[in-house]
N, C-alpha and C positions, 0 to 999 in steps of 0.2 A: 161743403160736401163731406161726409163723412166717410175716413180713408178705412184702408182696410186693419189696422191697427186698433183703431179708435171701434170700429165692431168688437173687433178680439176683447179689447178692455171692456165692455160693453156683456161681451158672455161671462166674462171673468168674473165680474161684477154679479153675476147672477148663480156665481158657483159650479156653471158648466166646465169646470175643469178636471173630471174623475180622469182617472188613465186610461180606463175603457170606455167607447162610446159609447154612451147614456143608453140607462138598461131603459124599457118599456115590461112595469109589473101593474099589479093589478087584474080584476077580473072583468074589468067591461071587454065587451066585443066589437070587433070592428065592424064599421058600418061602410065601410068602400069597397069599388066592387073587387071581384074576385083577382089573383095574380095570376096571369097566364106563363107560367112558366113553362109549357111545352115539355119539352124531352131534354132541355139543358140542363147540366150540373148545377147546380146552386149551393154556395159555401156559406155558411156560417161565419161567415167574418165580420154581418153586420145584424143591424138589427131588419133589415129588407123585410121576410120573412115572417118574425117574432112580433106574435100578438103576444106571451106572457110568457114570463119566468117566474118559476116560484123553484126557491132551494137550489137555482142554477144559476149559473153565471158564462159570460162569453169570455173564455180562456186565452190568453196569448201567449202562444208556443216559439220559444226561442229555436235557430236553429242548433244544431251539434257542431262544435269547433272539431276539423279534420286535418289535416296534413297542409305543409307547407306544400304545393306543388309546382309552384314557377319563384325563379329568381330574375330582377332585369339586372344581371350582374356582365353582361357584355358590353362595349368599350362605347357603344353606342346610345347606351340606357342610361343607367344612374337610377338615384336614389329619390327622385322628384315624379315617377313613374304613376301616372294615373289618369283619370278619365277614362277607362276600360268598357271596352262595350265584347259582350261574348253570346253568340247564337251558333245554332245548329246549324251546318250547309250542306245537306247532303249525309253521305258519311263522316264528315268530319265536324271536330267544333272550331269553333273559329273565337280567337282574342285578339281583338286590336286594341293596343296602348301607348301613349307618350311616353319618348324616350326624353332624356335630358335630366339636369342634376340640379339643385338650390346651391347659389350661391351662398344661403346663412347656415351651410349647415359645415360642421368643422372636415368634415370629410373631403371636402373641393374647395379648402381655401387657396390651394396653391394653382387652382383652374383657374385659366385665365379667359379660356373661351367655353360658353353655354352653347348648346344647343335646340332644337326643338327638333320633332320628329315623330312621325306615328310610324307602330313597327304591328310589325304580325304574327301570333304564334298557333299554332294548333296540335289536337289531339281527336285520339278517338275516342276515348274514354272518361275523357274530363279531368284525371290525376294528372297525366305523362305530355307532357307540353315539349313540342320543337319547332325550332325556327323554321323556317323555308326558306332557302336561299332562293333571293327574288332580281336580287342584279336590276335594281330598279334605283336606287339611290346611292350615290359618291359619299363617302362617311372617310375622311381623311385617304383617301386614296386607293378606297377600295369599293365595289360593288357587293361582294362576298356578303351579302347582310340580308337582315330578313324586314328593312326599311321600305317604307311604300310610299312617305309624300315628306318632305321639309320644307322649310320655309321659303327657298328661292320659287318650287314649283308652285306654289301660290301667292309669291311678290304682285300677282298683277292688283289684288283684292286687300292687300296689306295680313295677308292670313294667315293664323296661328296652328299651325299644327298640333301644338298645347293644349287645344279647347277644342275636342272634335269629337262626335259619337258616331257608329258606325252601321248600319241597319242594313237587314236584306229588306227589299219593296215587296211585299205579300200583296200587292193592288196587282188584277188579273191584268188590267189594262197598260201597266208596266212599260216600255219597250226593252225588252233584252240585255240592249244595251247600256241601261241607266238600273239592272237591276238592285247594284250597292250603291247604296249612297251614303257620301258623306255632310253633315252637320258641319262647318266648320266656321269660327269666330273673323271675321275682316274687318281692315279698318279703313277702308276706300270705297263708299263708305261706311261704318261703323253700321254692323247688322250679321247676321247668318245667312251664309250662303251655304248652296249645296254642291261638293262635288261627287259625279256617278261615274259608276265603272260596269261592265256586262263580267267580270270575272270574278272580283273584287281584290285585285290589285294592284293595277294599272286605272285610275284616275285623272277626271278631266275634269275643269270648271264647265257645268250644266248654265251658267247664266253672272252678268257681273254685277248684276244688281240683286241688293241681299232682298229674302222674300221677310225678311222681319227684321226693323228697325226699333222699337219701342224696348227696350231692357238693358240692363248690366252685362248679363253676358259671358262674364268672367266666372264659368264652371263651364260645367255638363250639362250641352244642351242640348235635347233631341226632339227626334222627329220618328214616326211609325204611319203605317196604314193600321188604322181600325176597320176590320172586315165587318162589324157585327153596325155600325153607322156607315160603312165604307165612306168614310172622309180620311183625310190626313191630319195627324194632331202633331202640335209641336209644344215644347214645356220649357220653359227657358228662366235663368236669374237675372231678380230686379232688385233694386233696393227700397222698400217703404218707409221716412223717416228713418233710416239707417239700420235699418231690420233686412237679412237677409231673406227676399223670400222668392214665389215661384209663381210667374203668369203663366197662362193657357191661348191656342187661339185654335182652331179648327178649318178646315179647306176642303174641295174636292182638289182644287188647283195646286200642287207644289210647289209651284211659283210664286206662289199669292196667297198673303193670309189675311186676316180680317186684324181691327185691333184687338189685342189683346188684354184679357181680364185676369184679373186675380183669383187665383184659387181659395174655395173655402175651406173650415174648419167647424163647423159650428157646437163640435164639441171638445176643444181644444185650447188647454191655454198658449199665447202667444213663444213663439219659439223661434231662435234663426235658422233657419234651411240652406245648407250646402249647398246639398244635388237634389234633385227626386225620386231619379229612377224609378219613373212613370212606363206601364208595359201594363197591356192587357196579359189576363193569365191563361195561358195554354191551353188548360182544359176548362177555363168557361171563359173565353173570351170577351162576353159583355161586363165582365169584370176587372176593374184598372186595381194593379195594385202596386204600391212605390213603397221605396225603401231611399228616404232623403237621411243624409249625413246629418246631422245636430251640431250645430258651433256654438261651442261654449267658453268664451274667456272668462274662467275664474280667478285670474290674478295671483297674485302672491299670497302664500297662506302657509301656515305648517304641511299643510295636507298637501301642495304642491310642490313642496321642500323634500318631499318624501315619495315621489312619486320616480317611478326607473327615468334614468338618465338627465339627470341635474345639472351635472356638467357639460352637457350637448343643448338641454332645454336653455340655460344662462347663457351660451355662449349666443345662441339665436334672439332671444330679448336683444343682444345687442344691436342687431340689426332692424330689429322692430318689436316692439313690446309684446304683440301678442303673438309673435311667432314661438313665444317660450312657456307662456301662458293659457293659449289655447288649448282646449282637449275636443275630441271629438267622438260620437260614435252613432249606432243607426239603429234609425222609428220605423216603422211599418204605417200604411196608410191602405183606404182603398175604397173607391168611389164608384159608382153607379153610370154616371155621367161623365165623368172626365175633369168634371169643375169642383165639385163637392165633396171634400173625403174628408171620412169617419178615421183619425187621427190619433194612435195611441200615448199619452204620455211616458209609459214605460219604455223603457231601451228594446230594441230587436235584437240586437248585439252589442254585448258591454266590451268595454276596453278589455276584460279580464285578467285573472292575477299572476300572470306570467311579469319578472321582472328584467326583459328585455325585450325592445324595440314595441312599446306597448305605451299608453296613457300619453300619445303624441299627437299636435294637429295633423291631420289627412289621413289620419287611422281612423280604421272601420269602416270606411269608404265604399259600399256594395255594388259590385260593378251593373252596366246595364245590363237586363239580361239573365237568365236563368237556364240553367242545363237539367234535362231529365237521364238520368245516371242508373248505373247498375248499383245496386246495394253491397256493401262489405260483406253480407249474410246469403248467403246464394241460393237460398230459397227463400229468400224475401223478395217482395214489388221492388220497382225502382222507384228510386226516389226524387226529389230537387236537389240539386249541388246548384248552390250561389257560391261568390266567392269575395273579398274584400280585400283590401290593404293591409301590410301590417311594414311598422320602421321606416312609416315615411320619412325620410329626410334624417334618418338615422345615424345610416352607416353609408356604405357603396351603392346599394341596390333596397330596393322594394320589394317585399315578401309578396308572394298572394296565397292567401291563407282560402283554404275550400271549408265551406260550411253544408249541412247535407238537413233536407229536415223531408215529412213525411209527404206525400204528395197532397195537395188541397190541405195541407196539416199546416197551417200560419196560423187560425184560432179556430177553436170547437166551444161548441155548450158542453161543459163542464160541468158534474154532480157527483158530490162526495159520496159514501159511504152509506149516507142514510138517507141520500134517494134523492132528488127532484123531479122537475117538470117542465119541458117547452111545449107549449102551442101556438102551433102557426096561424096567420093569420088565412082568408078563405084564398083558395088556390087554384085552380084548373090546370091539370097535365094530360100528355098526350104518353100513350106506350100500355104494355097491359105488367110489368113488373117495377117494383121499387127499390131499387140498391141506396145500398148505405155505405159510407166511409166512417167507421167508427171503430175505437176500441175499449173493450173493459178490462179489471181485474181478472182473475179468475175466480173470486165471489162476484161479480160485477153483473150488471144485466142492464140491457134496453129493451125494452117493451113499447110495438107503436101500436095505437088503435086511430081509427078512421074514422072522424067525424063529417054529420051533415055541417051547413055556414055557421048552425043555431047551438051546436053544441054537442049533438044527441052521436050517441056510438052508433055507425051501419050496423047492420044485422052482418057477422059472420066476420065481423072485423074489428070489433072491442076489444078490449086489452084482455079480456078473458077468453078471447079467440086466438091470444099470440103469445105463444108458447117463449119462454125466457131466452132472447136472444145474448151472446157471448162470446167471444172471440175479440179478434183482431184482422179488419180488414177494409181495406180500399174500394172493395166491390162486393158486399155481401148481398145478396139478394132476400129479399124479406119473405117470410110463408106465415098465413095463419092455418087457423084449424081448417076452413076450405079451401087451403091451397093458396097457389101462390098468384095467378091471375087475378089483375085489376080491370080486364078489358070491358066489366060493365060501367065504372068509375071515368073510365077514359071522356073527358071532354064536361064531367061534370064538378059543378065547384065542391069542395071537397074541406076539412080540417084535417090536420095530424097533430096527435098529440102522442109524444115524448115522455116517456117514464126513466127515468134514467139514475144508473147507482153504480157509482164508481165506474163511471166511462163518460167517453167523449164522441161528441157527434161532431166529426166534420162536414161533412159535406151528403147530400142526396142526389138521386136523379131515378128519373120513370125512362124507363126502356123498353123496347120493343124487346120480348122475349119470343125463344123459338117455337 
């Protein structure tokens, strides 16, 4: 049987390894039916969409490196700090993270006792992070702490507070009581179990037998409701021939999952995978999009000789060779399905050229999770805040660095200066207006026109109907010469084609206009 490796080598072999997902040019037309996209947002982050490019390309957008805004520098934390899961609850945002330190790192050589422990922080804003004193867990003799589960309160399951992901349950069918749950790692027997809380503080084991046994294990491994399949999906690490990588399984049941399969790549050269951090995205939910760690042991080299902190990096080889060697940082992904993602080679976030607590394994580490935030600029949209690791295993404590990028802004169709071209392929929407997420120069311009399946410009909606669109904006509403109502279009298959020069298209959607 051919594993999933021996595929990989198999595309490799056929030169599917660009950094972007394999462009679709050319002039033939598609011959399948139309895409109902309805009234939902649809990103540009794949080729879904795109019957052609010409002079364009699909752009990957780094986020913006932002402010240090959490430290785990309390007596309960340490420097081994991750596995982070962070969503919205209401008014507040919610962090939960593992407390505890490495023994290889020169910081706690004179610790003689490790811990484990998930702790919890929140804010309202995403910057300003504080603890809650929760009087839920004894941490040397005190409750004063803002700890919610360690290892004694789940001795029944052998369970690692170290390896646990945190989720509110968006499934309507919910009970109340089980609305947080937690993912967590046990070895009685060896599987994922879940335990739920109705607050999400207070925590109980929901069942003693794990609902997934097939995997490694040993990361970040989650679980969500998908409202747009309404199933349960869970994404977990396995090893293939000694390749880090990540299976899939799918449920209506919580309890119960099927076995699990290997996620694909199929335009991707072979790579080790951390984490995933697998999450449909907020504003188009039938879109999965992840942010997996990259493990990379490059060994000894000048290059590594030279790299921040050699005397911390050396002193951890002693304990294990690639504890000093390894570097780390994080890919972008994003699939249709759940099983199948279009895989970028280039980094989503580089180490970067700060020379402290930086170019170390468990850095770069993108927690689960995404925050929609107020902008720096106070007459700007809000934006995405992600956040990641920085000095894992450094010093005392683990940074968490906030990264901020444009909203649906992860990649756009991209066109230089002297102009290109997308056209999509045939489509049926529902709404009588068309909003755009896009931005130009200020010599910059997009221009859409409207075609039938066959090619031909509608009458009243050719590009010589649509006066030089310009700006910068998350929700632009489109107008030609007749105005801006689609509502004769509405339900029929449709083209758009894309003129574009010096700007970027992220994302569309048909609206119901007033």
């Amino acid at each position: 049987m051919q594993t999933r490796r021996d595929w990989m080598r198999s595309t490799a072999l056929l030169g599917l390894t660009a950094s972007a997902p394999l462009s679709i040019q050319g002039d033939e037309r598609s011959t399948s039916e139309p895409i109902n996209i309805g009234s939902r947002r649809e990103l540009f982050v794949d080729h879904y969409l795109i019957e052609q490019l010409d002079r364009a390309k699909l752009e990957l957008h780094r986020p913006i490196r932002r402010e240090v805004v959490f430290r785990t520098d309390a007596p309960w934390e340490g420097n081994g700090s991750a596995y982070q899961s962070i969503f919205r609850d209401g008014d507040v945002f919610r962090m939960y993270y593992r407390g505890g330190h490495h023994v290889a790192s020169k910081a706690y050589v004179k610790e003689k006792n490790s811990w484990e422990t998930l702790c919890l922080a929140e804010s309202r804003d995403g910057i300003h992070w504080t603890r809650p004193e929760l009087n839920i867990v004894d941490f040397r003799g005190s409750k004063k702490n803002n700890l919610i589960l360690d290892a004694a309160m789940v001795s029944e399951i052998g369970g690692s507070p170290a390896h646990t992901a945190v989720f509110k349950d968006t499934n309507p069918a919910c009970p109340e009581n089980e609305r947080y749950k937690i993912v967590i790692v046990g070895s009685k027997p060896r599987g994922l179990y879940l335990l739920v809380s109705g607050d999400g503080s207070h925590f109980q084991l929901k069942s003693n037998r794990p609902f997934a046994t097939k995997g490694a294990f040993d990361s970040q491994n989650l679980m969500f409701w998908d409202s747009v399949a309404e199933t349960y999906r869970e994404y977990h690490r396995q090893f293939d021939q000694g390749v880090r990588g990540i299976m899939t399984a799918a449920s209506k049941d919580v309890d119960n999952f099927p076995e699990p399969r290997w996620l694909e790549y199929p335009d991707a050269a072979e790579q080790a995978l951390y984490t995933n951090q697998v999450q449909p995205y907020y504003r188009a939910p039938h879109i999965f999009v992840g942010f997996p760690m990259r493990y990379n042991d490059r060994g000894w080299s000048p290059s590594m000789n030279n790299l921040p902190g050699l005397e911390e990096r050396q002193y951890r080889a002693k304990q294990h060779p690639r504890y000093g060697t390894a570097v780390t940082d994080a890919a972008f992904m994003t699939s249709r399905d759940g099983v199948t993602f279009s895989r970028w080679g280039d980094a989503f976030i580089r180490p970067g050229p700060a020379t402290k607590d930086t170019w170390v394994y468990g850095d770069n580490f993108i927690f689960w999770g995404m925050l929609q935030t107020k902008s720096h600029l106070d007459d700007a949209p809000d934006e995405i805040s992600l956040y990641a690791t920085e000095g894992y295993w450094e010093g005392t404590h683990t940074s968490v660095r906030r990264y901020t990028l444009r909203q649906d802004g992860f990649v756009s169709v991209n066109a230089d200066w002297r102009g290109g071209t997308l056209l999509t392929k045939p489509l049926i929407f529902e709404g009588t207006q068309l909003q755009l997420n896009f931005a130009t120069s200020a010599a910059g311009s997009v221009v859409i026109e409207i075609q039938d399946v066959g090619g031909n410009p509608l009458e009243g909606y050719s590009s010589a109907d649509c006066p030089d669109i310009f700006g910068d904006t998350i929700s632009g509403t489109i107008t030609w010469k007749g105005g801006e109502s689609l509502a004769s279009l509405s339900g029929k298959p449709i083209r758009l084609r894309f003129d574009l020069k010096d700007a970027d298209l992220y994302s569309l959607q048909f609206v119901q206009g007033e």
